[in-house]
N, C-alpha and C positions, 0 to 999 in steps of 0.2 A: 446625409449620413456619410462617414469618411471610411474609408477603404479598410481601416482599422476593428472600425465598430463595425461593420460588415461582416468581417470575415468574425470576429470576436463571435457575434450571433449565430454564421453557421457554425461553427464549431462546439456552442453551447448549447444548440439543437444535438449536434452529435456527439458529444458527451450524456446528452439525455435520455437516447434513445440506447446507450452502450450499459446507463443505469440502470434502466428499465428493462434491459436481457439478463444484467446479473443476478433481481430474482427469481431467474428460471432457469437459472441451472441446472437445479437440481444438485442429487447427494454427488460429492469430493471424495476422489480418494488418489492416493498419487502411486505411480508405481508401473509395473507389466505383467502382463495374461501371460502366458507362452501355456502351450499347448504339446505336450511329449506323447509318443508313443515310444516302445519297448519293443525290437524286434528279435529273437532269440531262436535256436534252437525248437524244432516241437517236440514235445517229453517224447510222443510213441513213435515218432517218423524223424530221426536227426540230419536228415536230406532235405529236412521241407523247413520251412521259416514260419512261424510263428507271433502276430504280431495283436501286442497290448496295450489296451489304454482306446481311447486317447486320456491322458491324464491333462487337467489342469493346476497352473500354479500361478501363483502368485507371488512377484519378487519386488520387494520397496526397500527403503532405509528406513531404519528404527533407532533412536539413537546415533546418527552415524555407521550403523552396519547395517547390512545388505540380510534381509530376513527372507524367508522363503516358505509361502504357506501353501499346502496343498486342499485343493476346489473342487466342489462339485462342477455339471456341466452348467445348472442353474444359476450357481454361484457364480463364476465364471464369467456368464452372461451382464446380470448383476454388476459384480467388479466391473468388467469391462467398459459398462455404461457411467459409471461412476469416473470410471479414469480419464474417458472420452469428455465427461464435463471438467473435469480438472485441466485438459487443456485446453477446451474453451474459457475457461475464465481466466487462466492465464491470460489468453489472447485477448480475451475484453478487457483485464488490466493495462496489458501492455501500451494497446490504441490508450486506454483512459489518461494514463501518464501522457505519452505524447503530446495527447490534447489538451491537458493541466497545463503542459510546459508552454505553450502556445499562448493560451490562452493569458497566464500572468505576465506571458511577455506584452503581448497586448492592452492586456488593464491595468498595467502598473507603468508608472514612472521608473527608469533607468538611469542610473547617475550622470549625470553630466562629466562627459569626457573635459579635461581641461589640456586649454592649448599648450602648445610646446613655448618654452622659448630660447629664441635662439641666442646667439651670442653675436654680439654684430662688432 
């Protein structure tokens, strides 16, 4: 077996096994959690600080614009896990291409470079 076909196989073991993770991703969602609190003033005591929340949010593009939805802590959790697969699969794409590009380099024929010629 040639050095070619060799590596051709491990790589197409490892595009298989990159296949076989991307049905278990799970649910997609693209974007960021941020987590605020509100620190102010306390209404009866205006020497003491007073602090709110913690609030959850949600911030993606919609359209090309930057949208911002307010979360439960549940939710939240939820989103979170969603967005956490979103870049995983990213990342299981990105190896995927790599190893597509490899690999047709591999199994395909390449044009034949033609020689120069010189002027003599």
């Amino acid at each position: 077996m040639t050095e070619d076909k060799k590596s051709a196989k491990q790589l197409q073991a490892q595009y298989a096994r990159l296949v076989s993770r991307l049905g278990k991703v799970g649910l997609v969602l693209q974007g960021t959690i941020t987590e605020r609190k509100i620190v102010r003033e306390a209404p009866k005591d205006p020497s003491k600080e007073k602090t709110y929340g913690p609030y959850y949010q949600w911030t993606f593009k919609k359209n090309g614009k930057t949208t911002t939805i307010n979360l439960t802590a549940g939710q939240a959790k939820s989103y979170q896990k969603a967005i956490d697969n979103n870049r995983e699969l990213d990342n299981i794409i990105k190896k995927m291409k790599v190893i597509s590009l490899l690999l047709c380099q591999y199994t395909t024929t390449p044009v034949k470079k033609r020689k120069r010629h010189t002027k003599t």
